[in-house]
C-alpha positions in Angstrom: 73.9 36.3 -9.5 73.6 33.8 -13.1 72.0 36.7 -15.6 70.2 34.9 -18.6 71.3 36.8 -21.9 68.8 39.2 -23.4 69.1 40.4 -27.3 70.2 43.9 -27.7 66.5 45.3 -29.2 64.8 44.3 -25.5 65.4 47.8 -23.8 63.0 47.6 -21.4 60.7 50.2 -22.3 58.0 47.5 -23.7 56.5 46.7 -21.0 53.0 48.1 -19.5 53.0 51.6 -18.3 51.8 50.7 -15.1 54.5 48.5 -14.5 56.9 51.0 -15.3 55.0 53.0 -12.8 56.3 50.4 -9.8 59.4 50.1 -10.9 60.2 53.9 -10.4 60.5 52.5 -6.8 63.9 51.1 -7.7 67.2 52.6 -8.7 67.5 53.9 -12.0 69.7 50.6 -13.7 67.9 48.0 -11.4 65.0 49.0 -12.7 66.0 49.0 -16.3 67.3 45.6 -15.6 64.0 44.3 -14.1 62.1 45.8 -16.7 64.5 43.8 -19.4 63.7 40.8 -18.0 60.1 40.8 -17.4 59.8 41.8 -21.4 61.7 38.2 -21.7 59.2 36.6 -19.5 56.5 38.2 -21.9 57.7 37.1 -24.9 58.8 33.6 -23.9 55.8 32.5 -22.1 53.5 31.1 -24.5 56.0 29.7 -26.7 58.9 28.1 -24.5 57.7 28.6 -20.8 60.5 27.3 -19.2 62.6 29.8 -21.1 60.2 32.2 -19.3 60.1 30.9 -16.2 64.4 31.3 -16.1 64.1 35.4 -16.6 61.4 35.9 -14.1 63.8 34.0 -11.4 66.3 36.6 -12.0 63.5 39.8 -11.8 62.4 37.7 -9.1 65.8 37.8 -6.7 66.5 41.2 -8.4 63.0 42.9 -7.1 61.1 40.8 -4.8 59.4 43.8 -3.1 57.2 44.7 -6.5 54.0 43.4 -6.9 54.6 43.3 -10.8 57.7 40.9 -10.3 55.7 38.2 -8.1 52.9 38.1 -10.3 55.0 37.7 -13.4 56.9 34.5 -11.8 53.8 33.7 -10.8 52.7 33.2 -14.3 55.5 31.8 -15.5 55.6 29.2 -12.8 51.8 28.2 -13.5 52.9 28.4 -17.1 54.9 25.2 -16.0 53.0 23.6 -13.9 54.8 24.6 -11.0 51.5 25.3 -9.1 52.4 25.7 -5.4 55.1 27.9 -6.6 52.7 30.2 -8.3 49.8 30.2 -5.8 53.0 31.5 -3.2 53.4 34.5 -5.6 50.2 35.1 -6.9 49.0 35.3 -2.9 52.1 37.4 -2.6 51.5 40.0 -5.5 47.4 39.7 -3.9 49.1 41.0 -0.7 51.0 44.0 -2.1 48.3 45.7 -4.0 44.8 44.3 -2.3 43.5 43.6 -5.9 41.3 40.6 -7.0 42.5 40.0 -10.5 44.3 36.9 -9.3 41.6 35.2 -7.8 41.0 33.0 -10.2 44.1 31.8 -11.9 45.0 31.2 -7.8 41.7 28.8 -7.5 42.8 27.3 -10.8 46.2 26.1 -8.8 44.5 24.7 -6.3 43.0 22.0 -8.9 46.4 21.7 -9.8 47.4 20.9 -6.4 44.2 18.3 -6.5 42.0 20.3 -4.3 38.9 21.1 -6.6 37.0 21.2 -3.4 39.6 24.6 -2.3 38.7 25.8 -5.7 35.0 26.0 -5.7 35.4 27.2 -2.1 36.9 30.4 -4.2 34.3 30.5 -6.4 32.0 31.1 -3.8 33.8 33.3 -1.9 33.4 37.4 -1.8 35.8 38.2 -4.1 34.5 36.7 -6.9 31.9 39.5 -6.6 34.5 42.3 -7.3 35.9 40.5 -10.4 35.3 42.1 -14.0 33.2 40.4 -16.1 36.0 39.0 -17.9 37.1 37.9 -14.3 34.0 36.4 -13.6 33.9 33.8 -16.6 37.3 33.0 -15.9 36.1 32.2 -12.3 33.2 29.8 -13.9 35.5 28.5 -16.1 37.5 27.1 -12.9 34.7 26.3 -10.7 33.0 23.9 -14.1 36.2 22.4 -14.2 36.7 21.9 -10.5 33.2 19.6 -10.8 34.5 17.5 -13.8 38.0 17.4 -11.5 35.5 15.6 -8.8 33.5 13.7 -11.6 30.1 16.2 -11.0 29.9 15.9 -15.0 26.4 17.2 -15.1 27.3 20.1 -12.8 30.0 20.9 -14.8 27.4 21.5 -17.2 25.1 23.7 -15.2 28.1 25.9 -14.1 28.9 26.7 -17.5 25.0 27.6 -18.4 24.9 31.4 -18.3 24.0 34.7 -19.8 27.9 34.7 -21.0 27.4 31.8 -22.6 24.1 32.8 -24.5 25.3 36.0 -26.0 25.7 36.1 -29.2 28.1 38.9 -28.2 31.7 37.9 -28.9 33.8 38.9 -26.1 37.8 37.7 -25.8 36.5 35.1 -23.1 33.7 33.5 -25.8 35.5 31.0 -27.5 36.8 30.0 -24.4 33.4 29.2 -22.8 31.6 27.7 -25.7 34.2 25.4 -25.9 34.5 24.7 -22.6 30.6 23.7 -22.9 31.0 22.0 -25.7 33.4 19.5 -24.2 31.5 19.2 -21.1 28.9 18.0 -23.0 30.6 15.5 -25.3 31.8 14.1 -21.7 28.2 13.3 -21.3 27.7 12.0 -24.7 25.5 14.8 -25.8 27.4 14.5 -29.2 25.0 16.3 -31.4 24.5 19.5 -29.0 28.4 19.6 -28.3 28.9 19.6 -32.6 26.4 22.5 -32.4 28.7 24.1 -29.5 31.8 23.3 -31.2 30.6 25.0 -34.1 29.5 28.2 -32.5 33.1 28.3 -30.6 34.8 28.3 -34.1 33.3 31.2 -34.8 34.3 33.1 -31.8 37.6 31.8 -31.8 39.2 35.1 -34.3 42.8 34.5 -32.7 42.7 30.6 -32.7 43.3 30.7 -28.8 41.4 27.0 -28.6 41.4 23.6 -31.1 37.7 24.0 -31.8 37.7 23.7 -35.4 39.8 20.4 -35.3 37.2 19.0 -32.3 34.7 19.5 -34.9 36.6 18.1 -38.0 37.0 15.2 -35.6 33.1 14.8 -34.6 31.9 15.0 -38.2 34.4 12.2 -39.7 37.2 14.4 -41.0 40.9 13.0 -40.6 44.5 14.6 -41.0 47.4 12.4 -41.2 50.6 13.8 -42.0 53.3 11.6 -43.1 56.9 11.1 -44.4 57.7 9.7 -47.3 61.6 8.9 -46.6 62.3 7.8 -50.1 61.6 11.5 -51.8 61.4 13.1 -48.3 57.5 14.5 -49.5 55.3 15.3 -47.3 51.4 14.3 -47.9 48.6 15.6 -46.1 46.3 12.8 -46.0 42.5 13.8 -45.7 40.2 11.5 -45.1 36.6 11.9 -46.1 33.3 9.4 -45.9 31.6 10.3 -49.5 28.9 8.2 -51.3 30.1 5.0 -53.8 29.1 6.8 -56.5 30.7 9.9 -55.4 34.3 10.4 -58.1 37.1 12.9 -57.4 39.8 14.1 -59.7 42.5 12.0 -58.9 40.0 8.9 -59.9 40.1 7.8 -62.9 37.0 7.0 -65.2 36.5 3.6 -67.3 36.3 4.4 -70.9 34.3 1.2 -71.1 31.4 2.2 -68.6 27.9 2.5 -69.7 26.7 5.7 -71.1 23.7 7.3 -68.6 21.2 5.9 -70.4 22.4 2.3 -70.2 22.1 2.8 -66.3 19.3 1.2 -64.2 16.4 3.1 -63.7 15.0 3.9 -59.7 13.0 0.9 -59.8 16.1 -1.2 -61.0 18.5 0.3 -59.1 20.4 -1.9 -56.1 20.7 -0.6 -52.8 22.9 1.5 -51.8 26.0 -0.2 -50.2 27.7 1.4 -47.1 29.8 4.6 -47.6 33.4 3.8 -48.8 36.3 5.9 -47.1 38.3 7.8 -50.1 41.8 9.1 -49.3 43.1 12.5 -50.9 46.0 13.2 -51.1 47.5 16.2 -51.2 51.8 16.1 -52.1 54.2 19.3 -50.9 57.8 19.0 -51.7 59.7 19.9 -48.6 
């Protein structure tokens, strides 16, 4: 059997206690090994999922028999869009130890498959009613995005309405939701309720697990461009902001020659107001 290599300061001993726990059910070494390689799968998943996906093959056709093993290939094969993979373990690792937690992350497969109708099946089902909260929101989450799936944007909507979502309790599933709200509505052109939505995810997003505050940037008029300058290999972050004519900034510079303030047209003499100008700032970072 191909072994993947694992750095020296992965003993094995990181993972959860409970997994430890089912691996007592192997040989001493085995289950060191296992244990090795699910700590890889762990650390690899978010950031190179493929990487992940290789180590939990080899835990895989090392312990096939423990739950903890087919769920964690599971997850690393929905980490890569390998959904008919993961469903298989997922409704395997269901199998072994009788528990719901999987439900839905195994409905969300079945939109991956392209059978939103199978996923909002689930979220009617029984089971949902044994989830966690935290479970629960994860199953509404699913079954809102099963209806946009089918183009049921105003039901997408209406899923998503809940007491969840009108807490101003901030739970690890918050940011999540408003966003998901937010989005549902800007897909319905509800543009001034999604900024408002937008907003409120931002401030529920503490670990910056969604893109909420660059949704928002976007909606109110804010742009970021980065770009290479190849001749002095700077780099400038170019923000771009709609201000007022009259509006100056630092880098602007001002005409000695202009007219002091009291040469300046009174209210009644004053022009209108042309359109807003766009003014770039630039901000320069040598590399």
């Amino acid at each position: 059997m191909k072994r993947l290599p694992i750095p020296d300061d992965v003993t094995g001993d990181e993972i959860d206690k409970d997994v430890r726990q089912e691996l007592q059910s192997l040989p001493k070494t085995l289950a060191e090994d296992v244990a090795r390689n699910l700590v890889m799968v762990a650390r690899l998943i978010d950031e190179d999922p493929e990487g992940a996906y290789g180590y939990s093959r080899v835990a895989l056709r090392l312990a096939s028999r423990v739950a903890a093993v087919r769920e964690a290939a599971g997850f690393a094969a929905y980490a890569t869009q390998k959904y008919s993979e993961a469903l298989a373990e997922f409704r395997a690792a269901r199998r072994m130890t009788g528990n719901t937690e999987l439900w839905p992350v195994m409905a969300d497969c079945e939109r991956g498959l392209g059978r939103p109708e199978k996923a909002l099946d689930m979220a009617g089902a029984p089971e949902v009613q044994k989830l966690d909260k935290a479970g629960q929101v994860e199953m509404r989450l699913v079954a809102a995005g099963a209806r946009r799936d089918m183009d049921q944007l105003d039901a997408a909507i209406v899923t998503l309405q809940s007491p969840e979502l009108a807490s101003n309790s901030i739970q690890p599933w918050t940011a999540r939701l408003r966003y998901a709200y937010a989005d549902a509505l800007l897909a319905v052109g509800r543009e001034g309720e999604a900024r408002e939505w937008f907003a409120k995810a931002v401030e529920a997003d503490r670990d910056g697990s969604t893109d909420a505050s660059d949704r928002l940037a976007e909606l109110d008029g804010v742009e970021f461009v980065d770009a290479m300058d190849e001749d002095d290999a700077e780099t400038e972050t170019v923000v771009t902001v709609v201000v007022d004519e009259n509006t100056t900034t630092d880098d602007e510079p001002v005409d000695e020659d202009e007219p002091a303030a009291e040469d300046e047209p009174t209210d009644e003499e004053a022009p209108e107001a042309d359109e807003p100008k766009i003014v770039q700032i630039k901000d320069t970072t040598e590399d």
